[in-house]
C-alpha positions in Angstrom: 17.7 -14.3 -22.1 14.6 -15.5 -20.2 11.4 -17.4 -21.5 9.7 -15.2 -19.6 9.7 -11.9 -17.8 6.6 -11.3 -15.5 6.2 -7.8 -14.1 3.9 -8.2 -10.7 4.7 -10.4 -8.1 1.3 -10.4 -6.8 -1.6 -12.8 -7.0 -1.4 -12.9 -10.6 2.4 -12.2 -11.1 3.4 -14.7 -8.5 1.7 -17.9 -9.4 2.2 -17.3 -13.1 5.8 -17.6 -12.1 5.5 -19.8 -10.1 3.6 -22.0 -12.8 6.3 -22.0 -15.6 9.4 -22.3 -13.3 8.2 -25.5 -12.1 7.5 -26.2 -16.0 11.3 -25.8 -16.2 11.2 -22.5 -17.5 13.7 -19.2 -16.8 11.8 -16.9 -15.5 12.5 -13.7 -14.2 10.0 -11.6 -11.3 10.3 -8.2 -10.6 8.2 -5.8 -8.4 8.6 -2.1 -6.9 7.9 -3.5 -3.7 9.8 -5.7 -0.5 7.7 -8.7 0.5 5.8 -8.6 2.4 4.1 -5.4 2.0 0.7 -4.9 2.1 -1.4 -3.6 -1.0 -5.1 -1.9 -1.6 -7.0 -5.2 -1.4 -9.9 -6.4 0.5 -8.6 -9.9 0.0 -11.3 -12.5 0.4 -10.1 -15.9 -1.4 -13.1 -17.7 -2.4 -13.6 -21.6 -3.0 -12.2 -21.6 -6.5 -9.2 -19.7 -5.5 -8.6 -21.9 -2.1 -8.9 -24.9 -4.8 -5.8 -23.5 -6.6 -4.1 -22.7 -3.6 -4.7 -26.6 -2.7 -3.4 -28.3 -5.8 -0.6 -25.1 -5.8 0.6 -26.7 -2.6 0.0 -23.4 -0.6 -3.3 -23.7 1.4 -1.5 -25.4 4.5 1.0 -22.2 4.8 -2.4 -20.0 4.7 -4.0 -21.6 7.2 -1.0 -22.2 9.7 -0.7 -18.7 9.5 -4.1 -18.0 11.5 -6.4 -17.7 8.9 -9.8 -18.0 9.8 -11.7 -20.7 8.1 -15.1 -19.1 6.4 -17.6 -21.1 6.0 -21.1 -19.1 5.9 -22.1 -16.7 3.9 -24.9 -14.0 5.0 -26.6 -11.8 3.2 -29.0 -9.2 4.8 -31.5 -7.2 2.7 -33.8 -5.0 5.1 -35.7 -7.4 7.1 -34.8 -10.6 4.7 -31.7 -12.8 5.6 -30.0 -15.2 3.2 -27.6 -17.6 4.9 -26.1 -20.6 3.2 -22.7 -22.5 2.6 -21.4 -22.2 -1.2 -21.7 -24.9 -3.3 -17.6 -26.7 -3.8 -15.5 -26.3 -6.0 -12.9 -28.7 -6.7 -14.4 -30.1 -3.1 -13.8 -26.7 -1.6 -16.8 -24.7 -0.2 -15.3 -22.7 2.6 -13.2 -18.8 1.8 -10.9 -17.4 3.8 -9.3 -13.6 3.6 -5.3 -13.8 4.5 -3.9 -10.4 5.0 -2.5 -9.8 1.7 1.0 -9.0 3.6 0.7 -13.0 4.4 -0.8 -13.9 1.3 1.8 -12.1 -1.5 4.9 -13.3 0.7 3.5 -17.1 0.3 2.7 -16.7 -3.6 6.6 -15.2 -3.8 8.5 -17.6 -2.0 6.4 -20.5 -3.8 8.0 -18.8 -7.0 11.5 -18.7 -5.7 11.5 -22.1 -4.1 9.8 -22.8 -8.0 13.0 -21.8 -9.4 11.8 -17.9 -10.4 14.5 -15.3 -10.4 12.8 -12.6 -7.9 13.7 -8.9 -7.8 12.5 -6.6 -5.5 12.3 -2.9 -5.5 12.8 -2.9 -9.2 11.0 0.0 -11.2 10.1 -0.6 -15.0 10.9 2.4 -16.9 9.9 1.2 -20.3 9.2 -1.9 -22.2 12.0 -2.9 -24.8 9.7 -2.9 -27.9 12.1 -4.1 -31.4 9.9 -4.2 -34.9 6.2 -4.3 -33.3 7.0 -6.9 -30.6 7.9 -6.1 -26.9 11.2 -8.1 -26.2 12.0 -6.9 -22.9 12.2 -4.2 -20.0 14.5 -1.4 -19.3 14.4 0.1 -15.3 16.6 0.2 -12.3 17.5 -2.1 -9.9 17.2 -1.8 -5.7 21.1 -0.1 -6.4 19.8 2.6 -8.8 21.7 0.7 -12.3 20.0 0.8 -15.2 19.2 -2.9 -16.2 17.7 -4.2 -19.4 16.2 -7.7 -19.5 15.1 -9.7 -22.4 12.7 -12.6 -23.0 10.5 -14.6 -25.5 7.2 -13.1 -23.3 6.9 -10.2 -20.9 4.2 -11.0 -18.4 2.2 -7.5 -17.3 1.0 -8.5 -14.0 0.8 -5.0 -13.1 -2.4 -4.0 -12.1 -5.4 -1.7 -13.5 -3.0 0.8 -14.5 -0.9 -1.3 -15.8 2.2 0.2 -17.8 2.3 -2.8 -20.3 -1.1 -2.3 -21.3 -0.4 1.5 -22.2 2.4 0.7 -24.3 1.2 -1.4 -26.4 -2.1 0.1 -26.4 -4.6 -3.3 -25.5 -7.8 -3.3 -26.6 -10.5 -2.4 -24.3 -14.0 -3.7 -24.1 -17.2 -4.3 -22.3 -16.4 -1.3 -20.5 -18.4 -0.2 -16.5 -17.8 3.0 -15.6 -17.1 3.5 -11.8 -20.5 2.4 -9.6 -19.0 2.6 -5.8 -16.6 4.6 -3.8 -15.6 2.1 -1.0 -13.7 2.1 2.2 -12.3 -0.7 4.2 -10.5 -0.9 7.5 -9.8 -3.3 10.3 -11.2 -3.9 13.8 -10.7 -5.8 17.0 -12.9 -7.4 19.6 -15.8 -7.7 16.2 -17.4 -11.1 16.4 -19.0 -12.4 12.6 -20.9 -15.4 11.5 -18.3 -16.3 8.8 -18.8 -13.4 5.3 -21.9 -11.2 6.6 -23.0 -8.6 3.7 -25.0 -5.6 4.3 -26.9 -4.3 1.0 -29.9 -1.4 1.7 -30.9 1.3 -0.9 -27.5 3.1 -1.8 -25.3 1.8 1.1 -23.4 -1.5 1.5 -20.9 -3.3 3.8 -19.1 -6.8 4.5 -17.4 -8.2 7.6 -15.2 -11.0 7.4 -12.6 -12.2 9.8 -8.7 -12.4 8.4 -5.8 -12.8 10.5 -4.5 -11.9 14.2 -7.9 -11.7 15.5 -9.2 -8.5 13.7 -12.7 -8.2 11.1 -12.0 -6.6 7.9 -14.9 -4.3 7.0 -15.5 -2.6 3.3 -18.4 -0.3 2.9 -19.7 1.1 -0.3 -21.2 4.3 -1.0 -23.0 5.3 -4.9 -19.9 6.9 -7.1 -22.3 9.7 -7.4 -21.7 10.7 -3.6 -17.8 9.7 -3.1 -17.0 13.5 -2.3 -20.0 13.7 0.0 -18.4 10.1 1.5 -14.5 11.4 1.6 -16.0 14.8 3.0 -15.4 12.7 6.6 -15.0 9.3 5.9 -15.0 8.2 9.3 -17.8 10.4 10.7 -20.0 8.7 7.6 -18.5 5.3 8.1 -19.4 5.2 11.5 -22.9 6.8 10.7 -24.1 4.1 8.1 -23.9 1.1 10.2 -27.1 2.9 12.0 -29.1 1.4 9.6 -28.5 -2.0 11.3 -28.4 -0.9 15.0 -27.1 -4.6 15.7 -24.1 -4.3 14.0 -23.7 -0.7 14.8 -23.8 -1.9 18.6 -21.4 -4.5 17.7 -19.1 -1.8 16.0 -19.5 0.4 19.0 -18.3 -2.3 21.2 -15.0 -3.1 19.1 -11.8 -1.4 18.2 -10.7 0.0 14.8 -7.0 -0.6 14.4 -6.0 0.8 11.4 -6.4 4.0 9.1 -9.7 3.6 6.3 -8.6 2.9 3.0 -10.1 4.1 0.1 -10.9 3.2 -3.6 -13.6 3.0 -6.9 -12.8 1.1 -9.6 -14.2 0.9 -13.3 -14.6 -2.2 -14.9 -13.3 -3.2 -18.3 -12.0 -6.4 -20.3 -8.7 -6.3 -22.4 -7.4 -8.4 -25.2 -4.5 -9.8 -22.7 -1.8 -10.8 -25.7 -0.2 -9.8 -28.9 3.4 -10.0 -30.2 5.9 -10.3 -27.4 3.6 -9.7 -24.3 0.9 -10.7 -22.1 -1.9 -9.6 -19.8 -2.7 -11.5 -16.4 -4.8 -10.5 -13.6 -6.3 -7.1 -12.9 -4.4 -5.6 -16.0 -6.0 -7.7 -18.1 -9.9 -7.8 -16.8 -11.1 -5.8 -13.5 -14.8 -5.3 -12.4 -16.2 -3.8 -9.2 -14.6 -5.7 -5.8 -18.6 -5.9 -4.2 -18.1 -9.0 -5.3 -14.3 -10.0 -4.1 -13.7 -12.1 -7.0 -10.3 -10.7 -8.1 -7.8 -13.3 -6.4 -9.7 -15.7 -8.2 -9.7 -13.8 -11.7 -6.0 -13.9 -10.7 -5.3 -17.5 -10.0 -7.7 -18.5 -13.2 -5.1 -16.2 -15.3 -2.1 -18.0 -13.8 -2.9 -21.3 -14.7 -4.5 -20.6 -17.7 -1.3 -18.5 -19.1 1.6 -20.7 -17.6 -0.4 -23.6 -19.7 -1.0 -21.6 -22.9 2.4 -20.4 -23.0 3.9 -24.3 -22.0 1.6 -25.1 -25.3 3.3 -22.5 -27.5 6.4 -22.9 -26.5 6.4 -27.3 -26.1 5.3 -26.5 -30.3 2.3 -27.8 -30.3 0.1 -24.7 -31.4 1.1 -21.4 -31.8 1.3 -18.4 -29.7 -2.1 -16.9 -31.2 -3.4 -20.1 -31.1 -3.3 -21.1 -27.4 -3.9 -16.9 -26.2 -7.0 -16.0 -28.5 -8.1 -19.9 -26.3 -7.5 -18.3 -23.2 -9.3 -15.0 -23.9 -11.9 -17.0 -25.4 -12.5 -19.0 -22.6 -12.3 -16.1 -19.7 -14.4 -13.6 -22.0 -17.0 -16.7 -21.6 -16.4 -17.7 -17.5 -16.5 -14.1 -16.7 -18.7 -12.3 -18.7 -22.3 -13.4 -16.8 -20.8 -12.1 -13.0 -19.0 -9.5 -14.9 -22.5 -7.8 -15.3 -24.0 -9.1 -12.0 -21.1 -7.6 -10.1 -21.9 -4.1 -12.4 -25.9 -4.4 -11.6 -24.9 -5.0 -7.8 -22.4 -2.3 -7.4 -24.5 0.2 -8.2 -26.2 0.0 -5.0 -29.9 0.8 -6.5 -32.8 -0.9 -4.7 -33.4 -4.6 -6.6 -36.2 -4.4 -8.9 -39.5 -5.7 -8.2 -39.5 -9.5 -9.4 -35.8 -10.0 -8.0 -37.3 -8.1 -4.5 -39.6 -11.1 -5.1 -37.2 -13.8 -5.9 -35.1 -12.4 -2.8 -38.4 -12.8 -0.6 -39.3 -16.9 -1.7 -35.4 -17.9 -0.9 -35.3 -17.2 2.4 -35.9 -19.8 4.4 -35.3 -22.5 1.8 -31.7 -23.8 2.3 -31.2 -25.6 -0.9 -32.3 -21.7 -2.7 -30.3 -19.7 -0.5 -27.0 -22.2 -0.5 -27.0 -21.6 -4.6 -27.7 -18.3 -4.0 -24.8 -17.6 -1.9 -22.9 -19.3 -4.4 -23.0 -16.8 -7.0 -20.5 -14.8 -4.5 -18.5 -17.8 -3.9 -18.3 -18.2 -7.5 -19.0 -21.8 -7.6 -22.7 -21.1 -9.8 -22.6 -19.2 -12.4 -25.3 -15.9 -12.4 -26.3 -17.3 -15.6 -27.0 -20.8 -14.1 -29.2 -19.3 -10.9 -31.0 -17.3 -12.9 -32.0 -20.6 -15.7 -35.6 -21.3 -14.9 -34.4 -25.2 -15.5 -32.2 -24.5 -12.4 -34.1 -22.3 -10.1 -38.0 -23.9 -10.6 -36.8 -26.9 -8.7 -35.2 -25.2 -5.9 -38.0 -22.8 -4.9 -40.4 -25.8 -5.7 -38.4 -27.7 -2.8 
């Protein structure tokens, strides 16, 4: 029997494994899929989440890999320009966006080496479920037998749709519908000044530079006209970067080396624990990805659960106890971009005062380096927004 079984071997799965074997736990990892493999992601890790990855033990591997270091963000409304370097975290200030093909394989193999049992090409069937508490999985292994495991928690680190949640039906609040249809692909020969982010009425992009010299680029269209969008995706891809004729000329110039890839998603929070099982990652709280704030949602969860569960299990609260903490404690860190990211992705024009607000940072470094920070995710929407925070910048 295991202490835990965690289902997702991604960047939630992965770590949380990773987190409780080197606790001393048995813990077992499973996953449909061979690593590496790639997965719909457009994989921008941002200062908190490059912070984790340093105390983890795991940035080095990232960045002798290739990985472009990122250290300016740029935000272009219209004619107005907001450049600035985030604000650190943990002495981090600087993203990068590993391929997630790199990325996954590192977060795996730092489980293994860890101590973390590791299955590939494992399906889940169904979760063993024994008087109101889920005890286990039943699925088939990479040779087709039928396998059942057991274990004090089973981890669902299995995305949006995850299977875990369904079964045991989690709660489901706070909930955005579907703001954005976005598509992202990769180019060559596409020069950027570190995370550039394109937002006009109803149309938005971002560029960043990931691994073996190529640009990622994700553009979002309203969720009101995906079918006009996936009508021809490339023909309307192509035909929004017009409305900035520099980047269109620098588009025209480059390569694109790989098929668009497409995806909305709606955003929700769910109660991530009850009697047997747990929540981590995008199964338990997803919002819009204008943003790119999932790998750090993701990382937050691992630490946060691998040291609740250490609690419960070491006997010094109980397993309520140290999960309603954790919820607690993300409904409170997430809940302010939560709605920000919601606002953002639905693409509408800013209103007039924000328009404003937009207009008296640019220009003022101090202003716009907070303001690119709420990307980052090193201030808090909530903090920008304080009069008692912003007064003194746009006075300076």
């Amino acid at each position: 029997m295991y202490d835990a079984i965690v289902v997702g071997a991604r960047c939630a799965g992965a770590p949380t494994a990773m987190l409780l074997a080197r606790r001393g736990y048995r813990v077992l990892l499973l996953d449909r899929a061979v690593f590496p493999s790639d997965t719909v992601s457009t994989h921008v890790v941002q200062a908190p989440a490059v912070a984790a990855l340093h105390r983890w033990g795991l940035l080095q591997e990232v960045i002798a890999a290739g990985t472009p270091q990122i250290g300016t963000y740029s935000f272009f409304f219209g004619p107005v320009a907001i450049t600035g370097t985030p604000r650190p975290a943990d002495g981090f200030s600087t993203a990068y966006a590993p391929r997630r093909t790199l990325l996954d394989k590192i977060l795996v193999d730092a489980a293994v080496r860890a101590g973390a049992e590791l299955r590939e090409r494992f399906s889940v069937e169904e979760y063993v479920v024994e008087d109101g508490a889920v005890v286990g999985v039943r699925g088939h292994d990479r040779a087709g037998s039928s396998v059942v495991e057991r274990a004090r928690v089973v981890i669902g680190a299995d995305g949006r749709n995850s299977q875990l949640a369904r079964t045991v039906h989690a709660e489901q609040y706070a909930e955005r519908p579907k703001s954005q249809w976005a598509y992202y692909t990769y180019f060559r020969d596409l020069p950027v000044n570190g995370l550039e982010t394109y937002i006009g009425p109803y149309r938005g992009w971002g560029a960043a530079p990931t691994n073996d010299g190529l640009t990622m680029i994700v553009m979002g269209w309203p969720y009101a006209e995906a079918e006009a969008f996936k009508a021809d995706p490339e023909g309307n891809f192509l035909k929004t970067f017009e409305l900035v004729p520099g980047f269109a000329e620098r588009v025209r110039a480059a390569t694109r080396v790989e098929r668009l890839v497409g995806a909305s998603v709606a955003g929700y929070l769910r109660k991530p624990y009850g009697p047997g099982w747990v929540l981590a990652g995008d199964a338990a709280y997803n919002k819009d990805p204008i943003t790119a704030q999932g790998i750090i949602d993701a990382f937050r969860d691992a630490e946060s659960i691998s040291s609740a569960l250490h609690d419960a299990w070491s006997g010094a609260r109980s397993f309520n106890e140290v999960m309603h903490a954790h919820q607690t404690r993300r409904d409170a860190q997430v809940m302010a971009i939560y709605e920000f990211t919601s606002e953002l992705a639905t693409l509408e024009p800013p209103p007039p005062e924000m328009q404003q607000l937009i207009g008296q940072i640019e220009g003022n470094q101090g202003a716009m380096d907070a303001f690119v920070s709420i990307n980052a995710a090193t201030v808090s929407p909530a903090e920008f927004f304080d009069p008692a925070f912003l007064t003194p910048l746009l006075a300076a």
